[in-house]
C-alpha positions as CSV (number, residue, x, y, z in Angstrom):
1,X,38.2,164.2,-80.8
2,X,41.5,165.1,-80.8
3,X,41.7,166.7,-83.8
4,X,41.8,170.4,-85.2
5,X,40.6,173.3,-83.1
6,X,40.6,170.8,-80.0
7,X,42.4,173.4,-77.7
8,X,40.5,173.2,-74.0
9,X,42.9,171.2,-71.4
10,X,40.9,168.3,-69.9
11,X,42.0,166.8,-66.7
12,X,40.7,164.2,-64.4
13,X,40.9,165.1,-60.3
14,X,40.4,161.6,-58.5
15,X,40.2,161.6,-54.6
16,X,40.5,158.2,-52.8
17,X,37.4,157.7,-49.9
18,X,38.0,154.8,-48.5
19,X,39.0,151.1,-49.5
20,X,36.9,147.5,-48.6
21,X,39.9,145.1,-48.0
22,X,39.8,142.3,-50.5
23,X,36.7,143.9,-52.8
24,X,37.6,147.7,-53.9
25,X,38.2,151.2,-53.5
26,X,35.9,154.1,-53.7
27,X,36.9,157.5,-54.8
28,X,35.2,160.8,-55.8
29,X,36.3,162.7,-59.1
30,X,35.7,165.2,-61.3
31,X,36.3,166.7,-64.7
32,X,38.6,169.8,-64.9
33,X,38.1,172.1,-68.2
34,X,41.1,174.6,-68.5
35,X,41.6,175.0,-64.7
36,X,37.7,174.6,-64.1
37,X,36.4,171.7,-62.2
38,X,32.9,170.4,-63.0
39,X,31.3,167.6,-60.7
40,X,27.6,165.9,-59.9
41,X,26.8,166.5,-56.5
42,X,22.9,166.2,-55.0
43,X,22.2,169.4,-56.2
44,X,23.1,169.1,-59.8
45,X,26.2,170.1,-61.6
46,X,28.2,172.0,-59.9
47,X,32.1,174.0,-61.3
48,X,34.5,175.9,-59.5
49,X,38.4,177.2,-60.0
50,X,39.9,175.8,-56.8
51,X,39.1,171.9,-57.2
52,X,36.3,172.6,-54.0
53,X,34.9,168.9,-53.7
54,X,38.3,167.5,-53.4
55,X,39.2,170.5,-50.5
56,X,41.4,171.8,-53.7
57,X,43.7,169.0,-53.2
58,X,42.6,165.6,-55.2
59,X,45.0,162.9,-54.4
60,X,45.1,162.3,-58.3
61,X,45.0,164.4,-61.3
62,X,45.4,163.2,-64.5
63,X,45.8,165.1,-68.0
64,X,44.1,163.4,-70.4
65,X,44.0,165.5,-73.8
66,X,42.3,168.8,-75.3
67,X,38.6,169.1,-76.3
68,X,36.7,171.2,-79.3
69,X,34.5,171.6,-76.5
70,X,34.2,174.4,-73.7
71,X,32.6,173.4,-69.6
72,X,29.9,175.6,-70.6
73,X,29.0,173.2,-73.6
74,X,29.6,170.3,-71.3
75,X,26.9,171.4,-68.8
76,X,24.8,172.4,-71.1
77,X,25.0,169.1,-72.9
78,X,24.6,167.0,-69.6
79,X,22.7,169.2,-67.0
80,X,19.1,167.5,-68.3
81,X,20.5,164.6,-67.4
82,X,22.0,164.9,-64.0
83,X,19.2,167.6,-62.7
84,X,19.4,168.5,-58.8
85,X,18.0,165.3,-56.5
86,X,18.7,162.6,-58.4
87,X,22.1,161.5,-57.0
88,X,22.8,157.9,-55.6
89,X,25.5,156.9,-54.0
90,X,26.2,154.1,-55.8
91,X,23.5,154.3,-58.7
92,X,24.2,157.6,-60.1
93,X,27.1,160.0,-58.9
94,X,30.1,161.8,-59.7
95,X,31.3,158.9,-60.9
96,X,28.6,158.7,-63.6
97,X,28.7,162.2,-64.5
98,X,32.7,162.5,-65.1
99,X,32.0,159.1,-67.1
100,X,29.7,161.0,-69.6
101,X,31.5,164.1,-69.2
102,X,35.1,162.6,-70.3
103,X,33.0,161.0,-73.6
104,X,31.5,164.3,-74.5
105,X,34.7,166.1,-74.4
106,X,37.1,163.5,-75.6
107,X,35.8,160.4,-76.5
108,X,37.0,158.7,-73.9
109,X,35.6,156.5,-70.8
110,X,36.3,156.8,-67.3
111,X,38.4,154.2,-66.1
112,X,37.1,151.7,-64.6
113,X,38.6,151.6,-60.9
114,X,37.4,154.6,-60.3
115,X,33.9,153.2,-60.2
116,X,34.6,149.6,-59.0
117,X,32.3,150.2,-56.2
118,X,29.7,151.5,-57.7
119,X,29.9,148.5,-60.0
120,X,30.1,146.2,-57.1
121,X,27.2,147.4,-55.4
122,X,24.9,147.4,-58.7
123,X,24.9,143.9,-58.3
124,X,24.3,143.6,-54.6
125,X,21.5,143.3,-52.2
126,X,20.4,146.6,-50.4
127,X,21.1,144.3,-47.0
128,X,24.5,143.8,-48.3
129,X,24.8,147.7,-49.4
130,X,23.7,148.7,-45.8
131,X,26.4,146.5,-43.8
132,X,29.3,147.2,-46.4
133,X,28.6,150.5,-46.1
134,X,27.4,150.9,-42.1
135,X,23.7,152.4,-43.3
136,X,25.3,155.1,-44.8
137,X,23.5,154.4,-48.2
138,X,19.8,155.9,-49.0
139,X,18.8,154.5,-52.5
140,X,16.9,157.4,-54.3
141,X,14.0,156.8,-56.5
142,X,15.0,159.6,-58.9
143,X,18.2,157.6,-60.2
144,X,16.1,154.2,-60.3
145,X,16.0,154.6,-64.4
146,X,19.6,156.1,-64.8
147,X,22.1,154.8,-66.7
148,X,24.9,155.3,-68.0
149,X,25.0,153.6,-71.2
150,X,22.0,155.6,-71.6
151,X,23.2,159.1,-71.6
152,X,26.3,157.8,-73.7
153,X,23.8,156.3,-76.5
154,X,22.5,160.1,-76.5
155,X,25.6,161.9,-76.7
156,X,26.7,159.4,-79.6
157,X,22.8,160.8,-81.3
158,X,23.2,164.6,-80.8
159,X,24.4,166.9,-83.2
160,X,27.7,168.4,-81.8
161,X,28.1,170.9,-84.2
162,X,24.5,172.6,-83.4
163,X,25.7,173.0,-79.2
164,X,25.5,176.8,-78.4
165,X,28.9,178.3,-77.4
166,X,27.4,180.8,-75.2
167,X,29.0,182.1,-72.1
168,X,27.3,181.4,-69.0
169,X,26.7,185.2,-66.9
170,X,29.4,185.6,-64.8
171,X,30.1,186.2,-61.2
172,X,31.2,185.0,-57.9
173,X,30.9,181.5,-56.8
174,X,28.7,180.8,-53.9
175,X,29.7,177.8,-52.1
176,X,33.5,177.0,-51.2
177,X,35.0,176.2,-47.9
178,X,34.8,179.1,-45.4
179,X,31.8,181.4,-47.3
180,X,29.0,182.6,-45.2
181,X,26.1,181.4,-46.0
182,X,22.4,182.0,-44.7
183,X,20.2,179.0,-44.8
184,X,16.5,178.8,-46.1
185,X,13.9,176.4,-47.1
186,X,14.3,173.7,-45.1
187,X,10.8,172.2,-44.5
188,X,12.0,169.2,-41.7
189,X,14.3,172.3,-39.7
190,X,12.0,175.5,-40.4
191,X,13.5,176.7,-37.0
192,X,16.9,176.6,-39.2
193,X,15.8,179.1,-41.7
194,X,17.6,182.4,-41.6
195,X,20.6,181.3,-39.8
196,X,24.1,181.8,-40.7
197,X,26.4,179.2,-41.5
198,X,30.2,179.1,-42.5
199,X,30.9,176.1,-45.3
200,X,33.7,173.6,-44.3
201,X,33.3,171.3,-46.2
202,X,32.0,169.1,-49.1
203,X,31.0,165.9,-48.4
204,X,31.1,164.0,-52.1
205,X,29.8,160.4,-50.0
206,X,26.1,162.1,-49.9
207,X,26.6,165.1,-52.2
208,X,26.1,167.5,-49.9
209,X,27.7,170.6,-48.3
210,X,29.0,170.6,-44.1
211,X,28.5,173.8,-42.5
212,X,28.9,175.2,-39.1
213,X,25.6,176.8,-37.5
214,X,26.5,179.8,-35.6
215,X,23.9,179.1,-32.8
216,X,25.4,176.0,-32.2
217,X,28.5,174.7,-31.0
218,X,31.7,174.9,-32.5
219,X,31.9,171.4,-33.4
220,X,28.1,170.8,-34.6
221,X,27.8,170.4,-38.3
222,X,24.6,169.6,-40.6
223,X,24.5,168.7,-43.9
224,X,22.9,170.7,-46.2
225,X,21.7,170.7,-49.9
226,X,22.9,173.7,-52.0
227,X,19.7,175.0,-52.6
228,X,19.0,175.4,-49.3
229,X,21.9,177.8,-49.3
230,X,22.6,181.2,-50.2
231,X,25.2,183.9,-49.8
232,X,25.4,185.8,-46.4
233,X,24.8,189.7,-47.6
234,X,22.3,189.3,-50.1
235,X,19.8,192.0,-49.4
236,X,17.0,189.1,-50.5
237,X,16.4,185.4,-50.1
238,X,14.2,183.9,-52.8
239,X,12.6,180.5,-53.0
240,X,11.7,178.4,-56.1
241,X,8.4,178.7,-57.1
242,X,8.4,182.8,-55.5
243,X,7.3,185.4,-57.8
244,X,9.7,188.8,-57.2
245,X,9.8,191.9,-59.4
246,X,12.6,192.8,-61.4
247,X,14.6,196.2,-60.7
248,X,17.3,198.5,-61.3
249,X,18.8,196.4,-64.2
250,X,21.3,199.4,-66.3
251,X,21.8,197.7,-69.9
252,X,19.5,198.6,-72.4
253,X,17.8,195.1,-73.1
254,X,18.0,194.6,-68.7
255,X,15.7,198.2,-68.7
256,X,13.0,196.9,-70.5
257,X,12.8,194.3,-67.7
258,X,12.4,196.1,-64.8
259,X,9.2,196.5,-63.0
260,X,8.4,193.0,-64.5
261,X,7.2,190.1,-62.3
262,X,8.9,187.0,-62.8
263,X,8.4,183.5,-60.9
264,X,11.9,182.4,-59.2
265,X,13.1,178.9,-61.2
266,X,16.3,178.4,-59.0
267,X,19.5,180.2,-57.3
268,X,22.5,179.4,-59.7
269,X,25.3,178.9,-56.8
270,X,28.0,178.7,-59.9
271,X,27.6,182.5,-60.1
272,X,25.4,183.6,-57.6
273,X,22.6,184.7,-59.1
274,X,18.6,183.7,-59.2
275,X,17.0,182.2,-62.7
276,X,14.0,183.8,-62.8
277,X,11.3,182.7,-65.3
278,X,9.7,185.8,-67.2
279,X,6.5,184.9,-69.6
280,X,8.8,181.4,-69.8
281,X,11.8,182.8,-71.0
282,X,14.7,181.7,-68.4
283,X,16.7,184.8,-67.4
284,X,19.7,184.9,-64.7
285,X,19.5,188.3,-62.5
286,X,21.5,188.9,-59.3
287,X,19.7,189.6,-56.2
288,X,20.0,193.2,-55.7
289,X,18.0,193.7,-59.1
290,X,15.0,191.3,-57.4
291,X,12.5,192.0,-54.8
292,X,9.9,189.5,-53.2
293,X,6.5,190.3,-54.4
């Protein structure tokens, strides 16, 4: 698709993980779109401008051509098909989704030792998984069905020229190494819940985010999915599924919406705001216009 009115930069970031003498290597990557990085993690698709999952310095990154296509088109090609919970460590990763991603935007497949592993362990025995990989590995029902050949059939189907070119709402990303963060949700921890955190890392083995308890000791970290994370100094923490009224919205069309109830559909990390369903219609509002109901 290199072809007229291809103008958006498309890199590949690669970081190496950690090599099994004698059978391969595994790495973590991710598509970069005109200085934007875009990568699967456990909680969905995820973008940022400092390269966060590879601790902003991948120990590859390639330039591979330009795309007709923006990372806002990409995710809202791919996002139905790598939704939040279905990652896999070796069935369905960021391996798979900068595969798909790299054939959206440019035709192009993602070379093959980057996912040698993955490959590898397709074809082996969960015994043999465990040992190679010291129990680290917790197969997940959700990415039983997935593949990749799958998603690449569909992308070869869709009409490209109907994809909406509609900014996403913008704002200020959530989750990067050393944000404050206040952590909800958690049903196995509950004692966890309203404690603050500082992110240090991204773990791109399990998908998840490292953070630093303030209760605890300096050198305890958990592990934590993003949607049990939000911004420190939000003057509300919403839950999925929470209904909350709308409020103080200035724009004209954001005025007819307040003093509406709305049920809570997810918090967008990318730009830290809350999706909020309203009579079904999906609608992205920050969290000083929300209250809990």
């Amino acid at each position: 698709d290199n072809d007229e009115g291809a103008t958006n930069k498309v890199e590949l970031a690669a970081s190496l993980l950690f090599t099994l003498p004698a059978l391969a290597s595994a790495y973590h990557t991710s598509v970069v779109v005109n200085g934007e990085e875009f990568f699967f993690s456990d909680s969905g698709i995820f973008s940022n401008m400092s390269l966060t999952s590879h601790q902003s310095q991948p120990s590859e990154k390639l330039q591979l051509g330009f795309s007709k296509f923006t990372g806002q088109q990409l995710v809202r090609v791919l996002q139905e098909h790598f939704r939040p919970g279905t990652y896999d460590l070796v069935r369905k990763n960021c391996n798979s989704f900068s595969d798909c991603a790299l054939y959206f935007l440019l035709g192009k497949r993602l070379a093959s030792k980057y996912s040698a592993l993955e490959s590898m362990g397709q074809r082996a025995s969960l015994d043999l998984l465990q040992t190679v990989l010291n129990n680290a590995y917790q197969p997940n029902q959700a990415a039983t069905n997935f593949s990749v050949d799958s998603v690449i059939k569909y992308l070869d189907r869709l009409d490209k020229s109907k994809i909406s070119n509609e900014a996403a709402a913008s704002g200020k990303q959530a989750l990067k190494n050393g944000a404050m963060v206040i952590v909800c949700g958690l049903k196995n921890a509950e004692h966890l819940n309203g404690q603050r955190a500082r992110i240090v890392n991204y773990n791109p083995v399990n998908g998840r985010w490292e953070a630093k308890l303030e209760s605890q000791p300096e050198e305890s970290t958990k592990a934590f999915r993003a949607e049990n994370l939000r911004p420190a100094g939000e003057h509300v923490v919403l839950l999925p599924g929470q209904q909350c009224r709308i409020q103080k919205l200035q724009s004209e069309t954001g005025k007819a919406l307040n003093g509406r109830v709305g049920e809570v559909n997810r918090y967008i990390h990318d730009n830290s705001r809350y999706e909020v369903l309203v009579d079904g219609v999906s609608k992205s509002i920050k969290a000083e216009n929300l209250q809990a109901v």
